[in-house]
C-alpha positions, 0 to 999 in steps of 0.5 A, a space after each residue: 500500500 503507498 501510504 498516501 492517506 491514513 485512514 483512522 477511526 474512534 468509536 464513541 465507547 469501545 465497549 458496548 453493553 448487552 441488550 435486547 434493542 438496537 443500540 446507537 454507536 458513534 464512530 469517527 472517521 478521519 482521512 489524513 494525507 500522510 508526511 509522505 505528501 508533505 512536499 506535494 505542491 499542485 499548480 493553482 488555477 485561480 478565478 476571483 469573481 468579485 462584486 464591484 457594484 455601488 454598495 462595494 464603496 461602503 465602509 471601505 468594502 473595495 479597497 479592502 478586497 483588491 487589497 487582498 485580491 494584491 496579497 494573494 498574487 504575491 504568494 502565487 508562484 510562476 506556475 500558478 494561473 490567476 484571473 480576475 473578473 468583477 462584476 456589477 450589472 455587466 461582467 469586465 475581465 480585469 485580468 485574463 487568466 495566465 501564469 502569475 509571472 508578471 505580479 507587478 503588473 497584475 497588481 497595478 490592474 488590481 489597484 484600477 478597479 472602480 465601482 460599478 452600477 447594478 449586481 448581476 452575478 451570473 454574469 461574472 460567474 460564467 465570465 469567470 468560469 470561461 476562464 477557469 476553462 481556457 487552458 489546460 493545466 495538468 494536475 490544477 487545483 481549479 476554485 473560483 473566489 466569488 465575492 459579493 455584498 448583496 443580493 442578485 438578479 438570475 438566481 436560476 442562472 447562478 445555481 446552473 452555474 455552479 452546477 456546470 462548475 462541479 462538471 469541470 471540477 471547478 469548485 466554487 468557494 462564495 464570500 458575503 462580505 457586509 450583512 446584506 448578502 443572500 446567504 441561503 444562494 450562496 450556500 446552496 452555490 458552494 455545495 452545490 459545485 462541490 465546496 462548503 458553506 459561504 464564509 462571512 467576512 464579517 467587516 471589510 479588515 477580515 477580508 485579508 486573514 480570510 483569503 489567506 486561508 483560501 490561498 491556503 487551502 488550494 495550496 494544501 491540496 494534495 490528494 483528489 477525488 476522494 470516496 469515502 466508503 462504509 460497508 455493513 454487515 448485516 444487522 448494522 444500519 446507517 442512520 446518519 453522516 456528518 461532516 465534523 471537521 474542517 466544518 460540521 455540515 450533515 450529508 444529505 440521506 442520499 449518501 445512505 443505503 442499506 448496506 453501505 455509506 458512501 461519501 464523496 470527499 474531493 480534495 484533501 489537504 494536508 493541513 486541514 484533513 475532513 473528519 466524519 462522524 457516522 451514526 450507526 443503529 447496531 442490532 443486539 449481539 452477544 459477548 464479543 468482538 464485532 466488525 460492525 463496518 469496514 471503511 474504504 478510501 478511494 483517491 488519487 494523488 496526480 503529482 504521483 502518479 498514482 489513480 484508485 489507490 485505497 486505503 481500508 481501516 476495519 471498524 470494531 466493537 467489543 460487547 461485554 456485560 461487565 457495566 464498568 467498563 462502558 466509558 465514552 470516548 471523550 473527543 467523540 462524543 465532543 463532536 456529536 455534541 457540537 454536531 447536534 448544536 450545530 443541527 439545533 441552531 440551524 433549524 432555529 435560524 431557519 425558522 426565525 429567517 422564515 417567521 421572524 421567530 422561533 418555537 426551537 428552545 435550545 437545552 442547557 448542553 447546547 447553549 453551553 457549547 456557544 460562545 456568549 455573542 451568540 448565547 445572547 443573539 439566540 436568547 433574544 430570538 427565544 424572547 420573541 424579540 429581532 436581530 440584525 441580518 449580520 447577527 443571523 450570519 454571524 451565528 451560522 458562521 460561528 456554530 458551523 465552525 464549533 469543532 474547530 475547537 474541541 473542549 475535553 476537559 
């Protein structure tokens, strides 16, 4: 076996109790690309489609993204290929896409955009795309940073987009910067190309720190097409799949089956790697060890050579009757925690941008997990009383990143 990528888990209790029902076991799936991709490095085929329209001169929201759009060029290196589009209610390509050889002078052209009229997104998007697509770049990692402060025309047209992008293994990672951006489209655009959840910049200072980490993450790339496969024995059911790290986000049922999970990963990087909690509903066994799954990555490292590697990793639980030994594993049940935050939060967001108000009550184990920005934004909600639209996005942002900090103490 290579050893690209190690393939780990943890389950929830290592140990289960004898019982005549079906029992509930948490297990955490991690795929890590190992030291041996250290010094992988892909070319970057960047596209940044970026709002210029009216709104963008407010608070200093322009100046600061073309200051970090400038940031960005100088971490690129000659084999990386950069384009910049703006968009406003027409499309204007700033920069075409080509090698970052010339720094200086894309930065120049960077420093020249002005502010535009309307918002029209699609527009940028396909012009954006075209030029993700002009040349063909062995091994590239393929994103588009696309950026904007407010709402559009052609949604329709935006979310077609991202679906043609996922085609071209184009992967669309949205920024909303200000309050006024539509958060449920941009969503549903990222996921929808393959990516994650729109990022918040919250004020126009966090746009630098947050396209560094875009920069960053492209860089890390180092394995690809990554499939993550649980299969079952009989008597093992799938109930659930979350994503728990880099952020928590629950895979739709369609990744279920009877008898097997089966989870497209994409790109995985060295730095950042996914976590996978999985919920399993495991009928009554006796005294024993069991393998209640067997694990499978599927994926490819370009820069190697190597296509359809696997890595596999059995899944087991001992059942005992000896009651003192069940402990649960504390990381564990600290993202299952988290995870069931995340999924109450959400669906009281949901409820409030719905209604303008929320039946959902959050638990003391809940809210003990927020911070005290968002425990009071939520309380608020809870009183029957409005928050601002910048304080929803900062809540969803903040609750989709609660395992990023793991509390087991």
């Amino acid at each position: 076996m290579p050893g690209e990528v190690a393939l780990a888990h943890q389950a929830g209790r290592a140990y289960m109790p004898l019982a005549d029902r079906s029992q509930l076991v948490y297990v955490l799936v991690e795929a890590s690309p190992t030291e041996v991709m250290a010094q992988v490095r892909m070319p970057l085929n960047f596209a940044f489609v970026l709002d210029h329209s009216g709104s963008m001169k407010k608070d200093g929201k322009l100046k600061s993204v073309k200051e970090a759009v400038k940031m960005v060029i100088d971490h690129l290196s000659p084999s990386d290929y950069i384009a910049v589009v703006m968009f406003s209610d027409r499309a204007e390509t700033i920069i075409s896409s080509m090698p970052a050889r010339d720094p200086q002078g894309m930065k120049a052209a960077v420093e020249r955009i002005k502010i535009g009229g309307g918002t029209n997104m699609g527009r940028g998007m396909r012009v954006g795309l075209d030029e993700l697509l002009r040349w063909n770049i062995p091994n590239a990692v393929k994103r588009m940073i696309l950026l904007t402060d407010g709402r559009t025309i052609g949604e329709k047209k935006c979310r077609g987009l991202a679906v043609e992008a996922r085609a071209a293994n184009v992967v669309i990672y949205p920024l909303g910067i200000g309050s006024d951006w539509d958060e449920d489209l941009l969503n549903e655009m990222g996921l929808l190309s393959g990516g994650a959840e729109a990022e918040f910049i919250r004020t126009p200072e966090d746009a630098m720190n947050i396209f560094q980490q875009q920069v960053q993450s492209a860089m890390d790339v180092a394995v690809r097409n990554a499939v993550l496969t649980l299969r079952l024995p009989a008597g093992v059911m799938p109930k659930r799949a979350t994503r728990v790290l880099p952020t928590i986000g629950d895979f739709d049922a369609s990744v279920l089956s009877d008898r097997q999970i089966v989870i497209p990963l994409g790109d995985l990087e060295k730095h950042n790697p996914p976590a996978i909690l999985i919920e399993l509903l495991v009928e009554p066994r006796p005294t024993g060890l069991f393998r209640i799954a067997q694990a499978e990555l599927a994926y490819d490292v370009p820069m190697l050579g190597r296509v359809g590697e696997k890595a596999r990793d059995d899944i087991t639980v001992t059942f005992r009757s000896d009651a003192a030994s069940f402990e649960m594993n504390a990381e564990v049940m600290n993202f299952v925690e988290k995870a069931n935050a995340h999924r109450l939060v959400t669906r009281m967001l949901d409820e409030y941008r719905r209604t303008g108000a929320s039946t959902t009550r959050l638990a003391p184990n809940v809210t003990r997990v927020l911070d005290t920005e968002t425990q009071a934004a939520l309380a608020q909600i809870s009183q029957g009383q409005q928050i601002s639209q910048e304080q929803v996005k900062v809540i969803g942002n903040k609750t989709r990143k609660l395992t990023q900090r793991l509390d087991l103490g």
